[in-house]
C-alpha positions as a Python dict, from the first residue, in 0.01 Angstrom:
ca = {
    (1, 'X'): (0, 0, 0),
    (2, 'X'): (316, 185, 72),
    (3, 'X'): (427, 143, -260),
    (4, 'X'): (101, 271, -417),
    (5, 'X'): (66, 562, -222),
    (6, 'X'): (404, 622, -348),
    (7, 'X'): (326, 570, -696),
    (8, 'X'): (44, 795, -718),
    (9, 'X'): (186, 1076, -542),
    (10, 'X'): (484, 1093, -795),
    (11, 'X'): (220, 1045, -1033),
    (12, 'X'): (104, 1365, -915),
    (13, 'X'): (386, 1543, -883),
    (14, 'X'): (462, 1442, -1250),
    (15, 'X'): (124, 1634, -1326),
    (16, 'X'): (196, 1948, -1173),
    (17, 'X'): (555, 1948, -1274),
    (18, 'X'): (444, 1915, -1630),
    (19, 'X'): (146, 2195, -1565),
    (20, 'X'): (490, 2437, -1411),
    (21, 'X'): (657, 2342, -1748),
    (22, 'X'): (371, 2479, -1971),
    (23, 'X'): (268, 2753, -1769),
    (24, 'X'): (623, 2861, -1840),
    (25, 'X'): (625, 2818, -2215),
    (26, 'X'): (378, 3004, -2265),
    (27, 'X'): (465, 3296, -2024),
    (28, 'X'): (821, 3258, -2195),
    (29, 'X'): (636, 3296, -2512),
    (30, 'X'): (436, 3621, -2465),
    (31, 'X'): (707, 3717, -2307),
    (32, 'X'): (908, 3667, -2659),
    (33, 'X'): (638, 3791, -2852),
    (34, 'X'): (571, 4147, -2652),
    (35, 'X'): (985, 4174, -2714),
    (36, 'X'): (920, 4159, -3023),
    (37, 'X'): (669, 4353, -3090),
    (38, 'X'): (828, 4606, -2848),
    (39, 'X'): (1144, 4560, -3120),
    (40, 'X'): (926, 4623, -3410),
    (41, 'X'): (756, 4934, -3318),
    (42, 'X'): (1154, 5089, -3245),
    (43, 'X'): (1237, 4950, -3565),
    (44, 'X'): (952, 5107, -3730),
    (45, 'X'): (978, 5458, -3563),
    (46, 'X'): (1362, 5453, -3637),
    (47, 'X'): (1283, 5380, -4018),
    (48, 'X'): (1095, 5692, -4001),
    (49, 'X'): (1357, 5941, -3784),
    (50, 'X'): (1596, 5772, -4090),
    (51, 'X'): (1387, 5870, -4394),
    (52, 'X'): (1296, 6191, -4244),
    (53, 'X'): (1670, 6271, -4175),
    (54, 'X'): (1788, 6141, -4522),
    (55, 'X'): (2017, 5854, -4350),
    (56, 'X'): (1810, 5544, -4440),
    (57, 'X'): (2058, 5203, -4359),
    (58, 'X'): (2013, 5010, -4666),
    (59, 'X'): (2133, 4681, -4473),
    (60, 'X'): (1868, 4743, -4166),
    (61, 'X'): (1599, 4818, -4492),
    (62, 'X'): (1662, 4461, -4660),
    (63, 'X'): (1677, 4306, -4289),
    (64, 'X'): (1402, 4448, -4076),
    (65, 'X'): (1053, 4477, -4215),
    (66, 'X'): (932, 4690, -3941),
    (67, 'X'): (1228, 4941, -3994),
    (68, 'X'): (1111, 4932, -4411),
    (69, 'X'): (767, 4941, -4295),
    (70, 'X'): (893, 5314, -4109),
    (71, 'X'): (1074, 5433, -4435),
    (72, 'X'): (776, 5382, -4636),
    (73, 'X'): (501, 5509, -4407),
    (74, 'X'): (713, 5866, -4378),
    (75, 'X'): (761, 5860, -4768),
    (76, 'X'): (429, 5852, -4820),
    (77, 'X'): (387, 6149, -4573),
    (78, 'X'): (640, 6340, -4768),
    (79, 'X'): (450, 6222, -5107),
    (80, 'X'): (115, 6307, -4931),
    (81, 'X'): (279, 6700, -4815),
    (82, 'X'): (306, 6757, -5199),
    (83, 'X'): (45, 6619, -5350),
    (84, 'X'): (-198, 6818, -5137),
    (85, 'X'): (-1, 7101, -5240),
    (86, 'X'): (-29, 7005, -5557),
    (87, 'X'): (-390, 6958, -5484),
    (88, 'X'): (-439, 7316, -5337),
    (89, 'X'): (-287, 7479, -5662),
    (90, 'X'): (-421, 7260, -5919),
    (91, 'X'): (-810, 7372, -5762),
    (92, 'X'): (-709, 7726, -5789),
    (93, 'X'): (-568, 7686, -6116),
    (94, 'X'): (-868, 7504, -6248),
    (95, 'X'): (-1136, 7747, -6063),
    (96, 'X'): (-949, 8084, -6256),
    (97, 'X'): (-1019, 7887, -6599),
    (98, 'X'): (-1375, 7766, -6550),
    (99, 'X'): (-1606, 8003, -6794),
    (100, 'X'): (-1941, 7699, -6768),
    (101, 'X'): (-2255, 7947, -6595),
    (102, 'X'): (-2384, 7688, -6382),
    (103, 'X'): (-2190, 7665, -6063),
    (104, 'X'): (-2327, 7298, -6006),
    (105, 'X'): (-2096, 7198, -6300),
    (106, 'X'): (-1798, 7400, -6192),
    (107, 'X'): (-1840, 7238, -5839),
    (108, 'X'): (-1810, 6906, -5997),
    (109, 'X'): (-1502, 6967, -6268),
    (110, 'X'): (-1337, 7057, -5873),
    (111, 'X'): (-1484, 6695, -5776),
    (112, 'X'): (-1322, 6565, -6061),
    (113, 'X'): (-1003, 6631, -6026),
    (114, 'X'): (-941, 6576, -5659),
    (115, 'X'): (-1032, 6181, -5681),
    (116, 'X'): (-798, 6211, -5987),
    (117, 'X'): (-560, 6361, -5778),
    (118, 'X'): (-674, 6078, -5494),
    (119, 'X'): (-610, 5809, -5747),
    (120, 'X'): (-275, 5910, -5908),
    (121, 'X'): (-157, 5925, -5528),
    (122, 'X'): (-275, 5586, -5450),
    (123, 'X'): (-171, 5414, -5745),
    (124, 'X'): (200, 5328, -5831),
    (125, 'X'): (390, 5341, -6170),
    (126, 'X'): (346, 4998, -6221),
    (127, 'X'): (-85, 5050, -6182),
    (128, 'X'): (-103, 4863, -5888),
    (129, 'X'): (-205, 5030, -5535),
    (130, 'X'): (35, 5141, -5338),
    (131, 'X'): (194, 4956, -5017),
    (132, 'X'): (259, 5174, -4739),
    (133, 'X'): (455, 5001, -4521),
    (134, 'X'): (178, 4845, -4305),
    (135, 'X'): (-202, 4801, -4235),
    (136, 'X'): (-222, 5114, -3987),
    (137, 'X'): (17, 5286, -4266),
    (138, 'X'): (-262, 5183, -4548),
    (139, 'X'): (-577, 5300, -4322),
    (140, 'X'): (-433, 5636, -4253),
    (141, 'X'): (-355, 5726, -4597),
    (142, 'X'): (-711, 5612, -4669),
    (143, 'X'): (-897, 5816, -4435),
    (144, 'X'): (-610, 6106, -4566),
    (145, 'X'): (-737, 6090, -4926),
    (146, 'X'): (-1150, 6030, -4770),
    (147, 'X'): (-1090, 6348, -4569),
    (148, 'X'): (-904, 6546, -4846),
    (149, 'X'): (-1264, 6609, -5024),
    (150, 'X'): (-1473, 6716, -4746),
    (151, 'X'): (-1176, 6948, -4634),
    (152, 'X'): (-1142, 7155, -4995),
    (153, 'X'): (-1472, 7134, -5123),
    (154, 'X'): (-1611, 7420, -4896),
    (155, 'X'): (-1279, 7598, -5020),
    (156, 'X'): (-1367, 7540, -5378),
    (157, 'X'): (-1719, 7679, -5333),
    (158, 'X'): (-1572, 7987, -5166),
    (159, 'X'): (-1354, 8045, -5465),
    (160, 'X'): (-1589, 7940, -5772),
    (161, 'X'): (-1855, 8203, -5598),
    (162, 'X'): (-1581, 8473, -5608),
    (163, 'X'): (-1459, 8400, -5987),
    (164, 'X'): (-1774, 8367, -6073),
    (165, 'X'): (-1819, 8755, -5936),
    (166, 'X'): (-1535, 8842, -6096),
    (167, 'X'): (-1630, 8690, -6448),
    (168, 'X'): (-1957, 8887, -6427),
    (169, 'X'): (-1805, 9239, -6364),
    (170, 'X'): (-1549, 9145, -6657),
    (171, 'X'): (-1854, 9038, -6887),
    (172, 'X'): (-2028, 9376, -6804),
    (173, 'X'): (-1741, 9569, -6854),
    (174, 'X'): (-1604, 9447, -7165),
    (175, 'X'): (-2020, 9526, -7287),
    (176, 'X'): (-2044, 9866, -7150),
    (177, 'X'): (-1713, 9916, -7333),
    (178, 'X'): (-1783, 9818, -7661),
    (179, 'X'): (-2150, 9937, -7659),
    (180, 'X'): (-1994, 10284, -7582),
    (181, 'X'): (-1767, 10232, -7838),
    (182, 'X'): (-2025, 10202, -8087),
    (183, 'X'): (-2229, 10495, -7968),
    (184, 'X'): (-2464, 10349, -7748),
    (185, 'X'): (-2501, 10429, -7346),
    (186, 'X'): (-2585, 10156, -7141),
    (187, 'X'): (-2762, 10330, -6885),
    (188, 'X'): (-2542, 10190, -6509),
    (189, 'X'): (-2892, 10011, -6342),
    (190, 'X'): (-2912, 9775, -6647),
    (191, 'X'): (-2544, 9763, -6677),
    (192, 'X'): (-2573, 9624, -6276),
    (193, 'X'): (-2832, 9380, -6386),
    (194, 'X'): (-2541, 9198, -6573),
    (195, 'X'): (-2417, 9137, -6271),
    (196, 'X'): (-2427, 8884, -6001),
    (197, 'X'): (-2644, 8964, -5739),
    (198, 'X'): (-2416, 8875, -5435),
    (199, 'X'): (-2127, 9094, -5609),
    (200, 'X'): (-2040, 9445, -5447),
    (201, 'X'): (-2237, 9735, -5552),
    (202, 'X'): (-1944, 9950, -5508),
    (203, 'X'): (-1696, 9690, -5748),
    (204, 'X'): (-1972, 9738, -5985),
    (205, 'X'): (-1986, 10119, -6046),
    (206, 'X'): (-1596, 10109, -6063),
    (207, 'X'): (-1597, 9860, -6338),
    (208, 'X'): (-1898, 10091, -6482),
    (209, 'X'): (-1708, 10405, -6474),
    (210, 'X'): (-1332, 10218, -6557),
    (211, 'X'): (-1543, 10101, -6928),
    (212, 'X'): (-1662, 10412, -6996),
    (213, 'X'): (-1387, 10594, -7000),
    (214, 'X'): (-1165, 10313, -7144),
    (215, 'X'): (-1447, 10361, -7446),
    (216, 'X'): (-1399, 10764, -7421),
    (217, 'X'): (-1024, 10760, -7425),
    (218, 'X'): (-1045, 10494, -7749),
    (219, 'X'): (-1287, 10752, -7897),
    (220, 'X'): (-1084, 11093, -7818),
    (221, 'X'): (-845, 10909, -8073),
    (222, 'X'): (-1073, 10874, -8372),
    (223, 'X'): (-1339, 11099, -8259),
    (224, 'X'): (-1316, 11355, -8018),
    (225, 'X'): (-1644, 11474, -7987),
    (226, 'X'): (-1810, 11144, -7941),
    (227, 'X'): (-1563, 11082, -7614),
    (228, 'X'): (-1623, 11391, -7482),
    (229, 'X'): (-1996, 11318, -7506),
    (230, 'X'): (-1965, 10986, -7344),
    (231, 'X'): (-1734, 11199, -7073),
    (232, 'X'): (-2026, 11399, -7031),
    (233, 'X'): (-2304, 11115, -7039),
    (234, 'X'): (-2118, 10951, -6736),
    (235, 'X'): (-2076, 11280, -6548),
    (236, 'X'): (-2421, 11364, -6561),
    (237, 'X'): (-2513, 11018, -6406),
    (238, 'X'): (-2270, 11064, -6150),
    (239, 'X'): (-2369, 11366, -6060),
    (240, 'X'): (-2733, 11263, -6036),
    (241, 'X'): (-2621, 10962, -5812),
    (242, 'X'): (-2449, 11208, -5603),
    (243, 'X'): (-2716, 11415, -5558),
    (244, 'X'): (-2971, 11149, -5520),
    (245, 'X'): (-2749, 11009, -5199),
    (246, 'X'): (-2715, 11370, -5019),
    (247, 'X'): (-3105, 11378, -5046),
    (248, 'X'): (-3182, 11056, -4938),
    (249, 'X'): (-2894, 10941, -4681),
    (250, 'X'): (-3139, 10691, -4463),
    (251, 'X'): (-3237, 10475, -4803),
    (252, 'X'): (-2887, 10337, -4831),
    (253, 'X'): (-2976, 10038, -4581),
    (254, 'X'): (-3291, 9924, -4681),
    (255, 'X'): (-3252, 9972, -5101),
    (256, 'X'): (-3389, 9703, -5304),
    (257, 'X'): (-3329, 9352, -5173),
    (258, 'X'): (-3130, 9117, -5391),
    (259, 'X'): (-3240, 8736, -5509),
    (260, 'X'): (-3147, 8513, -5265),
    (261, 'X'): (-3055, 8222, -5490),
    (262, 'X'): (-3059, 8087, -5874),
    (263, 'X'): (-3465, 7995, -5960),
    (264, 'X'): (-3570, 8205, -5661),
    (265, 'X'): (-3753, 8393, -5941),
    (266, 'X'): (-3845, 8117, -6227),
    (267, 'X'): (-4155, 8074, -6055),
    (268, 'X'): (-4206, 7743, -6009),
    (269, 'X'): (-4273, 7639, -5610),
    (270, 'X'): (-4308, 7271, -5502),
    (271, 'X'): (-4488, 7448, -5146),
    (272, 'X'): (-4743, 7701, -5090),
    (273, 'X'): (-4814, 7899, -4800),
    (274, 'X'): (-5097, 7727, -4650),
    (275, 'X'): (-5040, 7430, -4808),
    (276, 'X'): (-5221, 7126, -4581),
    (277, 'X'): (-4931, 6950, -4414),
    (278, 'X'): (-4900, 6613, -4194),
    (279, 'X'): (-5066, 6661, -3857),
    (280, 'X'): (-5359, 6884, -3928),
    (281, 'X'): (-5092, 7167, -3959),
    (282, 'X'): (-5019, 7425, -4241),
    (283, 'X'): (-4684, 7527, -4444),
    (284, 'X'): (-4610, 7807, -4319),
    (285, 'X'): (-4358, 7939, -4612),
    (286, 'X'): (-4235, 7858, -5000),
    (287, 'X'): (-4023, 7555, -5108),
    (288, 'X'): (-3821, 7643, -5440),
    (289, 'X'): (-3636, 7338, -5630),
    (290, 'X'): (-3288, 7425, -5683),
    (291, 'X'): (-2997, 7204, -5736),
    (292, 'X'): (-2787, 7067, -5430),
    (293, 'X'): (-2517, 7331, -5338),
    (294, 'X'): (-2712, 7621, -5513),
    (295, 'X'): (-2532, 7962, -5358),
    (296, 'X'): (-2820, 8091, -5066),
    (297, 'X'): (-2720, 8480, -5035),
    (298, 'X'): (-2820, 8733, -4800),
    (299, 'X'): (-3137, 8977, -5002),
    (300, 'X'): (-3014, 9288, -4769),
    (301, 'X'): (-2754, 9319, -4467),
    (302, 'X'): (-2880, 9226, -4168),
    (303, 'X'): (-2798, 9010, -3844),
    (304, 'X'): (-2797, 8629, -3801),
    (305, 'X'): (-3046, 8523, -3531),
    (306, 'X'): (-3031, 8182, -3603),
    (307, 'X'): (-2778, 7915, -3755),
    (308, 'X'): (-2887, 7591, -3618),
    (309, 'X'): (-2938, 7275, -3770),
    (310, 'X'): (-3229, 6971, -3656),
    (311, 'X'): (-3429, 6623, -3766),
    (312, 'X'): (-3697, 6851, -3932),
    (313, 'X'): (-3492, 7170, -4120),
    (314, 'X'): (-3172, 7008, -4135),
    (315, 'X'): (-2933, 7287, -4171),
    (316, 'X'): (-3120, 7651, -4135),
    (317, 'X'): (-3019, 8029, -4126),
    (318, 'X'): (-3245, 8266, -4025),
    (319, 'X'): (-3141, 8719, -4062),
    (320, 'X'): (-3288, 8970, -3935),
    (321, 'X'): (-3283, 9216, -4211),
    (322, 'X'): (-3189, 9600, -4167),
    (323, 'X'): (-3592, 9664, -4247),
    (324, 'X'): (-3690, 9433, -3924),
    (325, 'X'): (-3811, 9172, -4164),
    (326, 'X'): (-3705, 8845, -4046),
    (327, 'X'): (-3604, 8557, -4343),
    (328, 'X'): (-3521, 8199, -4298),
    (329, 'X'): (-3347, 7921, -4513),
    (330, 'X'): (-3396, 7531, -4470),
    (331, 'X'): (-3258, 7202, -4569),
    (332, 'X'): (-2913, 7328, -4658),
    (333, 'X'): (-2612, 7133, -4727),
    (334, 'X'): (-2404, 7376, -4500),
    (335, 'X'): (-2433, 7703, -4329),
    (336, 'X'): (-2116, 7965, -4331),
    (337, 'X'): (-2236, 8255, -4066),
    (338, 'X'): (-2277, 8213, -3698),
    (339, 'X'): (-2546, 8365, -3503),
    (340, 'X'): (-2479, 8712, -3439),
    (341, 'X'): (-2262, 8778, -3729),
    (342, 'X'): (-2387, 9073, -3937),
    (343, 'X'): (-2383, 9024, -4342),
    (344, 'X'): (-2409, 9265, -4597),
    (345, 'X'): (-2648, 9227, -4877),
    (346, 'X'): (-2510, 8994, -5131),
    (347, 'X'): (-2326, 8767, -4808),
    (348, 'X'): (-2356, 8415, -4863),
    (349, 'X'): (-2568, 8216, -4560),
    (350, 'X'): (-2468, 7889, -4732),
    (351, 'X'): (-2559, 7597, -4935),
    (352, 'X'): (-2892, 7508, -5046),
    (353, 'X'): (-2920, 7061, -4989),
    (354, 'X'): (-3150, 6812, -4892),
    (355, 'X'): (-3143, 6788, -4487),
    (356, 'X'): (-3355, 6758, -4255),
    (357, 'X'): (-3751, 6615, -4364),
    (358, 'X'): (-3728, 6680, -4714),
    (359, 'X'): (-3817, 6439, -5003),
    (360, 'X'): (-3573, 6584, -5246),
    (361, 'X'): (-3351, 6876, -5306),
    (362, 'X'): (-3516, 7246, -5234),
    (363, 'X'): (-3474, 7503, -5052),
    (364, 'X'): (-3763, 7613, -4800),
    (365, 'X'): (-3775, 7989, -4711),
    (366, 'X'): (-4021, 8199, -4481),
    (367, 'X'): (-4018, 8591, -4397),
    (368, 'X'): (-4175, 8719, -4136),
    (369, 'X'): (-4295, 9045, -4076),
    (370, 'X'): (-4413, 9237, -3711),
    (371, 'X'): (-4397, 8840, -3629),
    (372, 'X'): (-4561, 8721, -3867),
    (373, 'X'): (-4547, 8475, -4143),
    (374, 'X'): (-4599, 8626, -4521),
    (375, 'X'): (-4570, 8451, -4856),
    (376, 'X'): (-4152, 8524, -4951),
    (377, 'X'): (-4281, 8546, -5336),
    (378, 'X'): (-4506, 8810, -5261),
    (379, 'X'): (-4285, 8995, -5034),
    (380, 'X'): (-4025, 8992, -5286),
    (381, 'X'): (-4285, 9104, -5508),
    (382, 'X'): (-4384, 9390, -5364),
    (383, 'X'): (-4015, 9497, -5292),
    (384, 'X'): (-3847, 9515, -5619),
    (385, 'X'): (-3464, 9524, -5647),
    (386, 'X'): (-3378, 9878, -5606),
    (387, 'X'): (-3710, 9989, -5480),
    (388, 'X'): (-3704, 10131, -5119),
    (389, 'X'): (-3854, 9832, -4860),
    (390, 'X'): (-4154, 9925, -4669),
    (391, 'X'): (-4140, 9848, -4327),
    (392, 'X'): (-4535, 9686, -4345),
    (393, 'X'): (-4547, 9520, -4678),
    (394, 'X'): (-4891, 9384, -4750),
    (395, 'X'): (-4923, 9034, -4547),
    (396, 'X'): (-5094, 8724, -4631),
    (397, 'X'): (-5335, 8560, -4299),
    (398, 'X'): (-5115, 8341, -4105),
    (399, 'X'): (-5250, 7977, -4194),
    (400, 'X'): (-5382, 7812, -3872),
    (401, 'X'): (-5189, 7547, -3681),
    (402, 'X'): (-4851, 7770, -3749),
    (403, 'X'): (-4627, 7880, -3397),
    (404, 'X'): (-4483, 8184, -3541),
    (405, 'X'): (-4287, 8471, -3374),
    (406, 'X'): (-3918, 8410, -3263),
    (407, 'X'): (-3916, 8075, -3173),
    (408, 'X'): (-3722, 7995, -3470),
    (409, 'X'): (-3811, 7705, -3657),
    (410, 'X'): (-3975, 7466, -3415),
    (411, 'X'): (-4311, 7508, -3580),
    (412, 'X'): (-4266, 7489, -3903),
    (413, 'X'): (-4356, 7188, -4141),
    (414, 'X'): (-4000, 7145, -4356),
    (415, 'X'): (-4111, 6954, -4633),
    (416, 'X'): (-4090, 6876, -5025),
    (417, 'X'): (-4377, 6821, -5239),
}
């Protein structure tokens, strides 16, 4: 029995001598792989220190992957560097050539060229993708090249707006010019009407005047009397402007309110004040189809009372206008003024989109007057670009079921037809 006992106690021992010897391994070998992962991740950062230092080892390259996997991660951060740069100039360069009227199709030429731009960076000589060095090397160049759109887009829009500004007060110029040239005065308020809306007042007359007597000095050449007509034509006007502003200094703020987008005026409206709505309740403004990305522009200077966005407007601007009127902009693919901020006439509020309830792209406006809801169409109307605005333009009976006043948007019923 001695013996026994015996036996199965170094049977036993055996067991958990064995268990001791595994327990071990395997401590032993996460103990081997944490080294080396702890040897990788110095090989890999000194690859990049290296690369960026211009001292790569070209023995530790062919030996360590890690240290390769370093070298090629920070070359493709110097690669990256200047192709955004290349991105950045290219966009400019592009934006300065577009002549196409439709800022839709300028917006996506830019679109075009910065996934071309994308795709030439992420696709070697020999047309295959490129191999960064690692997995966390490959993800971050990906979500580089994902964010690289988002980031200049907004830029792009900024600058098509402006060239597009610029274009217009060329176009105008260069027909003031030659219409002078040929003996025919083009009047300066239909000379403006060439003009964007959202473009300065001011940069217009000085393109105005700098035509005319571009066309007068042409003409004192080959016929004197005609240019010093002309000379006399546009110092008549500006002395009539002149006068016009000494006798009416208060009309300056609230003259003539501009369009606040593209198809604000073609006339066709997929939502009606009054309009029956979900919920027994009542639309309480206009919806106007317009193209996603569609320039929204302040109609007169004013003060931003609300920049907000929610689950039924989506993005929304709201200004209080220099003439107390209040007007308000829905479902817009991104707002550019804080609340607060004052804009001149002309500023742009944003974006027009689809956010927000809305069943397809449009833009949804309201004014309100004395805190009240009126038709926009008929506002606009009644308060003709250039005419002075009335303080109590005639108002249309606020549908039932509306929450008006300065509560903002929470009652209104943002929504397509």
């Amino acid at each position: 029995m001695r013996n026994a006992s015996r036996g199965e106690g170094g049977a036993s021992e055996l067991l958990r001598a064995l268990g001791m010897v595994r327990n071990a391994a395997a401590d032993f070998q996460q103990y081997q792989e944490a080294k080396a992962d702890q040897e990788a991740e110095a090989d890999e950062a000194e690859g990049m220190e290296a690369f960026a230092a211009g001292v790569v080892d070209p023995t530790k390259l062919a030996e360590s992957k890690a240290y390769r996997a370093g070298v090629e991660w920070q070359r493709g951060e110097a690669d990256w560097a200047t192709r955004r740069s290349t991105m950045a100039d290219g966009m400019g360069q592009l934006i300065q050539n577009q002549t196409d009227p439709d800022p839709i199709k300028r917006r996506a030429e830019v679109v075009t060229f910065l996934e071309q731009q994308n795709h030439d960076f992420a696709v070697g000589e020999d047309g295959q993708l490129r191999k960064f060095g690692s997995a966390a090397a490959n993800r971050h160049f990906a979500e580089q090249m994902a964010g690289v759109r988002s980031a200049m887009l907004p830029q792009a829009d900024v600058m098509i707006r402006k060239r597009m500004g610029e274009q217009s007060l060329e176009d105008m110029g260069t027909t003031v010019m030659g219409l002078a040239k040929a003996g025919d005065f083009l009047d300066p308020e239909t000379a403006f009407a060439r003009v964007l809306p959202y473009v300065d007042r001011r940069d217009a007359m000085e393109t105005y005047i700098q035509a005319v007597e571009a066309a007068a000095g042409e003409l004192q050449q080959t016929d004197p009397a005609r240019g010093l007509q002309l000379i006399d034509k546009l110092l008549g006007w500006d002395r009539t402007r002149q006068n016009a502003s000494v006798a009416q200094p208060t009309a300056a703020p609230t003259a003539g309110l501009l369009t606040p987008f593209q198809g604000f005026l073609a006339g066709k409206r997929t939502g009606k004040m009054g309009d029956a709505r979900s919920g027994g309740s009542a639309h309480n403004g206009e919806d106007f189809p317009v193209p996603i990305g569609t320039p929204i522009v302040a109609p007169l200077g004013g003060e931003v009372v609300s920049s907000m966005r929610n689950a039924r407007g989506g993005n929304q601007v709201r200004v209080r206008l220099d003439n107390r009127a209040i007007v308000g902009f829905a479902h817009l693919s991104s707002r550019e003024v804080q609340v607060g901020q004052r804009v001149d006439a002309g500023a742009q509020l944003g974006l027009s989109g689809n956010t927000g309830k809305s069943t397809g792209p449009h833009v949804h406006m309201t004014m309100e007057v004395d805190g009240k809801k009126v038709s926009p169409s008929s506002y606009f109307s009644e308060q003709p670009a250039g005419a002075p605005l009335s303080r109590h333009p005639k108002r249309l009976a606020a549908p039932s079921g509306l929450r008006g006043g300065s509560r903002g948007w929470e009652g209104l019923d943002h929504h397509a037809s």
